[in-house]
C-alpha positions, 0 to 999 in steps of 0.5 A: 483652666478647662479640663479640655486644656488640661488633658492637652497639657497632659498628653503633652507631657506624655508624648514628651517623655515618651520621645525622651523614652524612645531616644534612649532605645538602642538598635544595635545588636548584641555582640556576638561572642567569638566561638571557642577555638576547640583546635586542642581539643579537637582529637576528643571527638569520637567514642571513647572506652574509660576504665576509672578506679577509685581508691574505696571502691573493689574494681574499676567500672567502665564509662562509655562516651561520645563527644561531638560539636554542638550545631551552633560551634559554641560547645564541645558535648559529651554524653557518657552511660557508666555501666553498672558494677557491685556498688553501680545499681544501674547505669548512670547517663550523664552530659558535659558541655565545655566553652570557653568563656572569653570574659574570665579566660577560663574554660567551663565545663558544665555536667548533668546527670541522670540522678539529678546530680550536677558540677561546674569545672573551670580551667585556665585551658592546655599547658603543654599536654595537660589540662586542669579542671577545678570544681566550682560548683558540685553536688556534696555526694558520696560522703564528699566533703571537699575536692581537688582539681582533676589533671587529664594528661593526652598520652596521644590523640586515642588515648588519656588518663587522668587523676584526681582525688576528694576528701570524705568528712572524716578525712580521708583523701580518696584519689581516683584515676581514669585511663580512656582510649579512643574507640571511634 
């Protein structure tokens, strides 16, 4: 066979695999997800005053956010400062952003902070006026061994309050509990 003959047949069976190639190629778009309904958590948006006290600390400390809609209608974005106290060197900056993720009909909520700190929360969504999130993924500081979910309770559309408590590895349940009124 001449090596003219071969380099065809060579260049034959490229352009066949690569047409077999090409047809497997798709050109629809990727669905797009639907965007969440945030319609019960509509009355989040806006600036809020928070006052949490946890069972080993002195004193409440004061939480300041917002909440708005991400330009897309994909998320609900909070971004909170916690203001220093005795025990709170300097204020903390931290950001939720929750969907909804249609896949596993359950709510994220997903947190980052400016110490590097970090969660994920999921919820089944509103029953009634209260709303459950359970950590799924969490950053094991502050002596936290294990945690339980967190209820929010909306009291009316200014005002929430909220419970939730963790372990310490020696055993000790710590509840926290938050009141939150609307502000803006």
């Amino acid at each position: 066979m001449s090596f003219l003959r071969a380099v065809t047949y060579v260049t034959a069976a490229v352009l066949l695999c690569s047409s077999a190639v090409l047809a497997q190629v798709e050109s629809t778009p990727i669905p797009m997800a639907p965007k969440p309904d945030f319609s019960k958590m509509a009355f989040m948006m806006g600036t809020w005053q928070c006052s949490t006290k946890s069972a080993r600390r002195p004193t409440a400390y004061q939480t300041t956010s917002a909440t708005s809609m991400s330009p897309d209608g994909y998320w609900m974005v909070t971004k909170a400062t916690t203001h220093k106290a005795s025990w709170i060197a300097r204020e903390l900056h931290t950001m939720d952003q929750v969907t909804y993720d249609p896949s596993t009909s359950r709510w994220i909520d997903i947190s980052t902070d400016d110490r590097g700190g970090y969660n994920v929360s999921t919820s089944p969504g509103w029953r009634g006026n209260k709303i459950t999130w359970t950590d799924a993924i969490i950053t094991k500081t502050n002596a936290t061994a294990s945690t339980n979910p967190t209820t929010m309770t909306k009291e009316s559309n200014t005002k929430t309050t909220s419970m939730s408590s963790f372990k310490e590895p020696s055993g000790r349940l710590v509840t926290v509990t938050s009141t939150c009124t609307k502000s803006g």
